[in-house]
N, CA, C and O atoms as a Maestro MAE file, in Angstrom:
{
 s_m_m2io_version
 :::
 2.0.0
}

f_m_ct {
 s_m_title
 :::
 protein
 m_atom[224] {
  # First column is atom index #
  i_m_mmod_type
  r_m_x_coord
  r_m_y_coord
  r_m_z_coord
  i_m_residue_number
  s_m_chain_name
  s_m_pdb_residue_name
  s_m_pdb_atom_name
  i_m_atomic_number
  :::
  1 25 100.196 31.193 -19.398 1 A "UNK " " N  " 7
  2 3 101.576 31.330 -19.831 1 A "UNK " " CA " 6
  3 2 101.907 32.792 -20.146 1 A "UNK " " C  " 6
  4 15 102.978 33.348 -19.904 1 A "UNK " " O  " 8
  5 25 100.825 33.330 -20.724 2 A "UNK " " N  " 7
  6 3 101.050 35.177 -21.042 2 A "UNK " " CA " 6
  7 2 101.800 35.752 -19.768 2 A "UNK " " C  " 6
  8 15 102.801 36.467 -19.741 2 A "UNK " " O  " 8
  9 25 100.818 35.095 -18.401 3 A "UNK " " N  " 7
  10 3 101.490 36.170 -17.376 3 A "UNK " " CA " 6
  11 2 102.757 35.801 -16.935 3 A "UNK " " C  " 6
  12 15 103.593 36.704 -16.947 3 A "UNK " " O  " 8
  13 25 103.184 34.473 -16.469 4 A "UNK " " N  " 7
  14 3 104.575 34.026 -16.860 4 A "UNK " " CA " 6
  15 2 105.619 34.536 -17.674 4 A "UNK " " C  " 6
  16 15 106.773 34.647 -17.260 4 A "UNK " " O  " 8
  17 25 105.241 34.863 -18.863 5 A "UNK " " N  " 7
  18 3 105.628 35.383 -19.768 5 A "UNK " " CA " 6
  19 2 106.320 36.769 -19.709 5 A "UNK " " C  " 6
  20 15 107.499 37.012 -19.965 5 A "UNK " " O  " 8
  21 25 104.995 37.943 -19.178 6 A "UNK " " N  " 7
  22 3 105.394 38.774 -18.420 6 A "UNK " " CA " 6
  23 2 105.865 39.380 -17.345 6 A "UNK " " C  " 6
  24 15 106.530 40.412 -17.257 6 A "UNK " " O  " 8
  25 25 105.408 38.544 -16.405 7 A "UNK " " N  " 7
  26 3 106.128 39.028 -15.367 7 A "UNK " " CA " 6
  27 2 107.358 38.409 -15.104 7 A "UNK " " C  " 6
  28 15 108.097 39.288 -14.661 7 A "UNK " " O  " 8
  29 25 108.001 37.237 -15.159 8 A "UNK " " N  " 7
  30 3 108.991 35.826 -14.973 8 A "UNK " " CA " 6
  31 2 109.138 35.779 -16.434 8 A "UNK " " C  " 6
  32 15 108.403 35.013 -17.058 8 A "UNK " " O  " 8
  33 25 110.297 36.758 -17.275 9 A "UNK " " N  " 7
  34 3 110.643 36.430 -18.257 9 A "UNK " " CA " 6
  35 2 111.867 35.717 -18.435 9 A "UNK " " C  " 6
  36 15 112.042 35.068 -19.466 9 A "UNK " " O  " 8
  37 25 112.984 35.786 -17.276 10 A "UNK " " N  " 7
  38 3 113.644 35.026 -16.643 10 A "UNK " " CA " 6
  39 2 113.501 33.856 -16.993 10 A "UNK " " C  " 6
  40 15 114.285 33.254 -17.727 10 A "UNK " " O  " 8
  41 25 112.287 33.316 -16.411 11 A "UNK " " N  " 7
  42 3 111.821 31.741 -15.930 11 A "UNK " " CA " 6
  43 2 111.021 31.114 -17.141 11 A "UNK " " C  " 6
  44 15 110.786 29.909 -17.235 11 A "UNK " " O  " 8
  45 25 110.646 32.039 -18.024 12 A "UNK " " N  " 7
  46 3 109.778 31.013 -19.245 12 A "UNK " " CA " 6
  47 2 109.934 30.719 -20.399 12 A "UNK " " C  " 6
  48 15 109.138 30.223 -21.196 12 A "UNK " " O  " 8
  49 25 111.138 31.068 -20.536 13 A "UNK " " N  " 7
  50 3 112.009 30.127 -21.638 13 A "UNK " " CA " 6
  51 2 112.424 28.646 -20.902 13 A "UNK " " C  " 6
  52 15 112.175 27.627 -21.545 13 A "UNK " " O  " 8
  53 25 112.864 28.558 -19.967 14 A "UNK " " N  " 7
  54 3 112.863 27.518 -18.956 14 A "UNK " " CA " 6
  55 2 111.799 26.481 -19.249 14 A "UNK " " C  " 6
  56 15 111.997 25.379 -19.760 14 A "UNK " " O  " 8
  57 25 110.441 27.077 -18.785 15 A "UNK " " N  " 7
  58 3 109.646 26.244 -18.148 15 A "UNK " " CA " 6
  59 2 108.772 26.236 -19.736 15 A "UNK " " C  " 6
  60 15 107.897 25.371 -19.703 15 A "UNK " " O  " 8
  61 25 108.802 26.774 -20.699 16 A "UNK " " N  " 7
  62 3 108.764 26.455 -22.356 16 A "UNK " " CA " 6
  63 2 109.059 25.280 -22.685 16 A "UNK " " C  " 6
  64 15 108.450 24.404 -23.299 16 A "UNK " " O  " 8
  65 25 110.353 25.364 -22.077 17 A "UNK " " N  " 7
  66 3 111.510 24.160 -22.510 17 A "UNK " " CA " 6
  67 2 110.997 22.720 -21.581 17 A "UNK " " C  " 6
  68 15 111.208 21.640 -22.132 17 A "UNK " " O  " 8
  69 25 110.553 22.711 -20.652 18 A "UNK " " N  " 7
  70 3 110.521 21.720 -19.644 18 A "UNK " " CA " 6
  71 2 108.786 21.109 -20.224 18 A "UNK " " C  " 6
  72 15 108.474 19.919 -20.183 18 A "UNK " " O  " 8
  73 25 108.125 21.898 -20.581 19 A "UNK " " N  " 7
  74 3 106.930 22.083 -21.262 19 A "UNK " " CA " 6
  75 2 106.836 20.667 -22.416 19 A "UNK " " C  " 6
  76 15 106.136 19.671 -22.599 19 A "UNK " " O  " 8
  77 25 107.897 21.269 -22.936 20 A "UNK " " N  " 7
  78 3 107.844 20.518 -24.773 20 A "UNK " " CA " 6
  79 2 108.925 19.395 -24.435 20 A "UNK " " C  " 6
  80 15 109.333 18.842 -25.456 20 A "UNK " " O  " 8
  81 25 109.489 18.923 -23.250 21 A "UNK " " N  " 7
  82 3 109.849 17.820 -22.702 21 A "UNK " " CA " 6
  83 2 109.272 16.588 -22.225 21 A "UNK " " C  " 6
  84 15 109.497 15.391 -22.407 21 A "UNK " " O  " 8
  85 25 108.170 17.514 -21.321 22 A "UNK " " N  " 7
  86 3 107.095 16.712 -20.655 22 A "UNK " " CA " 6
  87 2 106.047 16.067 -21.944 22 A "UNK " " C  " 6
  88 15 105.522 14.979 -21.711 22 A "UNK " " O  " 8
  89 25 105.772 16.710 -23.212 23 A "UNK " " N  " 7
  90 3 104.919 16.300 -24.364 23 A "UNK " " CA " 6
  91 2 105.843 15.010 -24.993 23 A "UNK " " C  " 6
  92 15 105.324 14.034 -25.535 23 A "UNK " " O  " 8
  93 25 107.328 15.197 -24.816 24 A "UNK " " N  " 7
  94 3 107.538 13.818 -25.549 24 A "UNK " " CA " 6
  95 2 107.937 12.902 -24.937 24 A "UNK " " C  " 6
  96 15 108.532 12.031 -25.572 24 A "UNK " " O  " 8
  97 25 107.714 12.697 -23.032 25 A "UNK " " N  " 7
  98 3 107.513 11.300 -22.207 25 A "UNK " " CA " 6
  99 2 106.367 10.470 -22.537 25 A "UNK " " C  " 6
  100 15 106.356 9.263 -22.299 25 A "UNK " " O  " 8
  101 25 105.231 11.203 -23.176 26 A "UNK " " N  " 7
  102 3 104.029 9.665 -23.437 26 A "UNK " " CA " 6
  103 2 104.074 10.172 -24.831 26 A "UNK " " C  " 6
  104 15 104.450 11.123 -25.515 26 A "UNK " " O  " 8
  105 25 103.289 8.636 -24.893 27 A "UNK " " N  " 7
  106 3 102.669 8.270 -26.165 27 A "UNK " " CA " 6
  107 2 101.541 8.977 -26.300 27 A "UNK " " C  " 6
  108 15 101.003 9.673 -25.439 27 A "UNK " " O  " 8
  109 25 101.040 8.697 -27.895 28 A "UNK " " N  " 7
  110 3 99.786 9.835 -28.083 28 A "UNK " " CA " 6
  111 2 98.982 8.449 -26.698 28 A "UNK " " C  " 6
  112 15 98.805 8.758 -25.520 28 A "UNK " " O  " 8
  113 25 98.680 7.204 -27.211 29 A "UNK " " N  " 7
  114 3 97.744 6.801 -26.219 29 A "UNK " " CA " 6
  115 2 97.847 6.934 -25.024 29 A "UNK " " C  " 6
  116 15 96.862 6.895 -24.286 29 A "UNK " " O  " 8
  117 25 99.464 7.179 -24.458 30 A "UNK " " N  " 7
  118 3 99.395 7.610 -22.688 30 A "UNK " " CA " 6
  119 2 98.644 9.095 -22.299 30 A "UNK " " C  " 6
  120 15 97.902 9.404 -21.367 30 A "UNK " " O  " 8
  121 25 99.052 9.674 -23.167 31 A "UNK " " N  " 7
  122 3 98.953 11.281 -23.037 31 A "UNK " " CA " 6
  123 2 96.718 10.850 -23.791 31 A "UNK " " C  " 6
  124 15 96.044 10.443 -22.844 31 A "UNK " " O  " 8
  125 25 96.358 10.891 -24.379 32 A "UNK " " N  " 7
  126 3 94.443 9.674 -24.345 32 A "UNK " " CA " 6
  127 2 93.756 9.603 -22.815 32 A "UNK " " C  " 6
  128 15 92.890 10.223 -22.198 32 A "UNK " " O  " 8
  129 25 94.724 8.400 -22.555 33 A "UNK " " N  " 7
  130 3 94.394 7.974 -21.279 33 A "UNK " " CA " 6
  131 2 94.870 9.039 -20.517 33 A "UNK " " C  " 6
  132 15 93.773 8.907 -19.975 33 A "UNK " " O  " 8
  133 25 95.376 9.906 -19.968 34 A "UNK " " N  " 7
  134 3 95.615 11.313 -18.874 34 A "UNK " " CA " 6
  135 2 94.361 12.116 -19.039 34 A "UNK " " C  " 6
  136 15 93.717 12.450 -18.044 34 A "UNK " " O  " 8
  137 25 94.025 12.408 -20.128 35 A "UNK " " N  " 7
  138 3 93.228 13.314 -20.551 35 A "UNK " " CA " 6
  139 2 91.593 12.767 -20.450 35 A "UNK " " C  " 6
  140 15 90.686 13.593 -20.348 35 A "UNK " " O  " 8
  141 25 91.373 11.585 -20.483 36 A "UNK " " N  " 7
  142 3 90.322 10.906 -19.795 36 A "UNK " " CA " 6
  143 2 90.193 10.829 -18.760 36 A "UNK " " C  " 6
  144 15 89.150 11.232 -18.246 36 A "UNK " " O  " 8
  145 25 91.328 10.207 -17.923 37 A "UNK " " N  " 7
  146 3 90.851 10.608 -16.514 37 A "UNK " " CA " 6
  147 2 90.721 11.760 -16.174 37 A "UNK " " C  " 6
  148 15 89.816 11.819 -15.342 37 A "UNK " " O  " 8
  149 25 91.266 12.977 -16.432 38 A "UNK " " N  " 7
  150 3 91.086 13.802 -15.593 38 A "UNK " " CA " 6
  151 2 89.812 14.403 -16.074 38 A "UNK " " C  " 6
  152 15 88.966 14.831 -15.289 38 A "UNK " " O  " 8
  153 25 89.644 14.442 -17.704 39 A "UNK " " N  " 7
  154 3 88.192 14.833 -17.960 39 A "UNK " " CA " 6
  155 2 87.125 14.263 -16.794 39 A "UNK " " C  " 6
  156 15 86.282 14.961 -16.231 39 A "UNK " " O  " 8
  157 25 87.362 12.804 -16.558 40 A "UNK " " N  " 7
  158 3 86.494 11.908 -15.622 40 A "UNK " " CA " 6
  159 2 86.501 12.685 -14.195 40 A "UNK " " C  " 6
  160 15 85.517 13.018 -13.535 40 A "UNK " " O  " 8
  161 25 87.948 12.897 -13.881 41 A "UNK " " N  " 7
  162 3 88.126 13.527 -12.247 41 A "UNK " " CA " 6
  163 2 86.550 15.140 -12.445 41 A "UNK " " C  " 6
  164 15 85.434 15.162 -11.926 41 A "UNK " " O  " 8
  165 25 87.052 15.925 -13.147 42 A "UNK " " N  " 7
  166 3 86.397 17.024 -13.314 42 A "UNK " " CA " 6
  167 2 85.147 17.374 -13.966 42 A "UNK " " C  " 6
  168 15 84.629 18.466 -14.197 42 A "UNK " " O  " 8
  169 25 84.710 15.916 -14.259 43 A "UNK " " N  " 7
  170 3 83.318 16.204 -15.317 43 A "UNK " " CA " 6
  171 2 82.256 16.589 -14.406 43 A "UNK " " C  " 6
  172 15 81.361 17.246 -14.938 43 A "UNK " " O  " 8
  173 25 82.078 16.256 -12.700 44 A "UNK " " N  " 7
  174 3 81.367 17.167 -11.880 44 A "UNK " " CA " 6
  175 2 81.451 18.695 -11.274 44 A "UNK " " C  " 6
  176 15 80.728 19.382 -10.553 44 A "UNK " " O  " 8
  177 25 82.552 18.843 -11.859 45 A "UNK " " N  " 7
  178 3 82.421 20.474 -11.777 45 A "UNK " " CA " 6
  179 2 82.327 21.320 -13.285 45 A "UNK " " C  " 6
  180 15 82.516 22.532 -13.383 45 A "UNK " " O  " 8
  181 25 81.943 20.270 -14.599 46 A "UNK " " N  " 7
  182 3 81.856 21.438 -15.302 46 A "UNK " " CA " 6
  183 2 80.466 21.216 -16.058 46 A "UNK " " C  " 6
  184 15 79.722 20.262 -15.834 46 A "UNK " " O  " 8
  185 25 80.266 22.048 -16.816 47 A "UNK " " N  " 7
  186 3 78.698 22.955 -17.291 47 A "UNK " " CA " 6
  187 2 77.928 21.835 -18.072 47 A "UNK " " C  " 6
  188 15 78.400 21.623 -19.189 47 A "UNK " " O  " 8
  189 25 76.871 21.091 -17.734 48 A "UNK " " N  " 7
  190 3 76.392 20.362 -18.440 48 A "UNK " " CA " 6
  191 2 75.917 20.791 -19.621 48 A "UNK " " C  " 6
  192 15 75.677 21.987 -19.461 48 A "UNK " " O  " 8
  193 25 75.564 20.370 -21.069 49 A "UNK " " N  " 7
  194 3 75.285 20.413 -22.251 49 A "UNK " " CA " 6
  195 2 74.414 21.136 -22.184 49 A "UNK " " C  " 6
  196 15 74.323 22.228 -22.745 49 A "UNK " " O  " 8
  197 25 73.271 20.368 -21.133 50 A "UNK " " N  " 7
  198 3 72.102 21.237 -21.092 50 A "UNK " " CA " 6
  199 2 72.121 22.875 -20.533 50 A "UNK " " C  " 6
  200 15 71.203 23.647 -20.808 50 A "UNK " " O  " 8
  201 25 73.175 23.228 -19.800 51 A "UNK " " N  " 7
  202 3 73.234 24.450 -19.416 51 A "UNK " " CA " 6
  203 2 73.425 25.195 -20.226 51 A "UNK " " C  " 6
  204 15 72.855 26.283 -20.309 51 A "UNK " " O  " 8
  205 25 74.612 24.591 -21.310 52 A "UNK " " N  " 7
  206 3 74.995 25.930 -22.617 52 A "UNK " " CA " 6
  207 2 73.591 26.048 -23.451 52 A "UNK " " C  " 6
  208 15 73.189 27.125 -23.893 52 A "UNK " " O  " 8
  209 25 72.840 24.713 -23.625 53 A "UNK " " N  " 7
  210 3 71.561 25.265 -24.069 53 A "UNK " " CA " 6
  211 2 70.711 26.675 -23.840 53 A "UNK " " C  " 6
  212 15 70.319 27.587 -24.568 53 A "UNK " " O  " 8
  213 25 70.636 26.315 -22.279 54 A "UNK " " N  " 7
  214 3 69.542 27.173 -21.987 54 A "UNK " " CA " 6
  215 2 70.425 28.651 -21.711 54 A "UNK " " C  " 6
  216 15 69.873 29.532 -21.051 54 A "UNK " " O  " 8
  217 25 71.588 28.830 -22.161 55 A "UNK " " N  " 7
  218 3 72.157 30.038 -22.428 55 A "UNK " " CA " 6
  219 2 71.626 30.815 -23.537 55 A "UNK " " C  " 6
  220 15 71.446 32.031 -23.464 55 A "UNK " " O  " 8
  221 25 71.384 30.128 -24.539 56 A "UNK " " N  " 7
  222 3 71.291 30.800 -25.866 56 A "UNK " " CA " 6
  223 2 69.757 30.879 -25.745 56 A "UNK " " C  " 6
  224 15 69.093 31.390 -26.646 56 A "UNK " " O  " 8
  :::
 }
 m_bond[223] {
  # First column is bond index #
  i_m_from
  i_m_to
  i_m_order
  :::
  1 1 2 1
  2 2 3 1
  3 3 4 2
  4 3 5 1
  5 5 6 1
  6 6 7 1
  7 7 8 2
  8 7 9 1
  9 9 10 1
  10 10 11 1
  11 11 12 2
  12 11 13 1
  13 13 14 1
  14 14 15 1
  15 15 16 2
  16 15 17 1
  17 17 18 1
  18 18 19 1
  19 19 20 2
  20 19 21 1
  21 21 22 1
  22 22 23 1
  23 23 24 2
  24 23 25 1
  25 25 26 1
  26 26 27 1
  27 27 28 2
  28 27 29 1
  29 29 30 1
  30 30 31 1
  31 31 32 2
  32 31 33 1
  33 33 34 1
  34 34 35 1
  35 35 36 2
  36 35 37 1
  37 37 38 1
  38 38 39 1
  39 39 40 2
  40 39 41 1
  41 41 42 1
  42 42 43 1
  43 43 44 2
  44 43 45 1
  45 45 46 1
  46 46 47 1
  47 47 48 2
  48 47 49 1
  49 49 50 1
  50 50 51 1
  51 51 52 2
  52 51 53 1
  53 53 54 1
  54 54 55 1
  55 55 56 2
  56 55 57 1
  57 57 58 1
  58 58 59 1
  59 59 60 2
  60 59 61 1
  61 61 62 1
  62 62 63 1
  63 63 64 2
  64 63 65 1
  65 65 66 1
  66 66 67 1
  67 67 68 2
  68 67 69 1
  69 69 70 1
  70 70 71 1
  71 71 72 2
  72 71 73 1
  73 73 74 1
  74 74 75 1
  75 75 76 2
  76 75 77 1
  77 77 78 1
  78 78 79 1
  79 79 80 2
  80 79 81 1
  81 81 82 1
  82 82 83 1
  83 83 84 2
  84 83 85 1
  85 85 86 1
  86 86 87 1
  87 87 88 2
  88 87 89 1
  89 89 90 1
  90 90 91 1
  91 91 92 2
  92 91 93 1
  93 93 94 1
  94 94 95 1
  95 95 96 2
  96 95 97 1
  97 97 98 1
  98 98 99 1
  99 99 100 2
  100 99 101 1
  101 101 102 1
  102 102 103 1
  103 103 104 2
  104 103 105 1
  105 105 106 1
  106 106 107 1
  107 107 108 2
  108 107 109 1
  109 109 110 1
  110 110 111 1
  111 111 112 2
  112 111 113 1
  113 113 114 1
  114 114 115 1
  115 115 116 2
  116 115 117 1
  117 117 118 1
  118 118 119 1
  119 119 120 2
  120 119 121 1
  121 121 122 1
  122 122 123 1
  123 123 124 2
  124 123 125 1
  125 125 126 1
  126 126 127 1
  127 127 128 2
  128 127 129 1
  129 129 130 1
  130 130 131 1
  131 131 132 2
  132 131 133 1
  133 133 134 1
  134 134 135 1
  135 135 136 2
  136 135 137 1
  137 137 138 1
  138 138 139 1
  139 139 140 2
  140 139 141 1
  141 141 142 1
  142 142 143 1
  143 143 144 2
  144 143 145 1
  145 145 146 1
  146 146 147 1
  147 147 148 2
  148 147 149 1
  149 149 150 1
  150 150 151 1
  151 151 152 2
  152 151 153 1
  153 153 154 1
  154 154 155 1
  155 155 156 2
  156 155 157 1
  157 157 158 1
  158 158 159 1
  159 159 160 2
  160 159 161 1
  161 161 162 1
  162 162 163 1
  163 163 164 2
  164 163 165 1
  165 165 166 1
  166 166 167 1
  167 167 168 2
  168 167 169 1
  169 169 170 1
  170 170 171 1
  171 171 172 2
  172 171 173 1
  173 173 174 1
  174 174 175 1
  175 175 176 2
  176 175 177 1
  177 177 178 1
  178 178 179 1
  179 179 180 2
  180 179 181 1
  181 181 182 1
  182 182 183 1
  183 183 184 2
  184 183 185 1
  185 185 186 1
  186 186 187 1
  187 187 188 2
  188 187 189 1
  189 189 190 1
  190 190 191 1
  191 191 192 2
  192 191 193 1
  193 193 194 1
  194 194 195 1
  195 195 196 2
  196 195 197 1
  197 197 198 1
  198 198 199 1
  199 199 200 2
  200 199 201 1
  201 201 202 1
  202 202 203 1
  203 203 204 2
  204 203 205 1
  205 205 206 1
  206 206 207 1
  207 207 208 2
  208 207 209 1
  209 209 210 1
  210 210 211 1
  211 211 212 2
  212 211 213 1
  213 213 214 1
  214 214 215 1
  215 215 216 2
  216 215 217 1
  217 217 218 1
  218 218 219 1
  219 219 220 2
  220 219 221 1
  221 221 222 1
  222 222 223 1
  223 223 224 2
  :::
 }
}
């Protein structure tokens, strides 16, 4: 949103606004369930537990 911000200052009061619109079409449990699936869609592309381990 920063670069939006900066470069398209025009456009992001707009899309701010369209933002905090889209948050009050679901419910907390619709907006639950979105956020599960897609955790689900993407949980094979991100860093298993064990990886941040063997970071430190």
């Amino acid at each position: 949103m920063d670069i939006i911000e900066e470069d398209y200052p025009e456009k992001y009061d707009t899309l701010k606004n369209k933002i905090s619109q889209l948050g009050r079409l679901f419910t907390q449990d619709e907006w639950l369930n979105i956020l599960m699936k897609s955790r689900a869609e993407h949980d094979p592309f991100l860093p298993k537990r064990s990886d941040w381990e063997r970071k430190d």
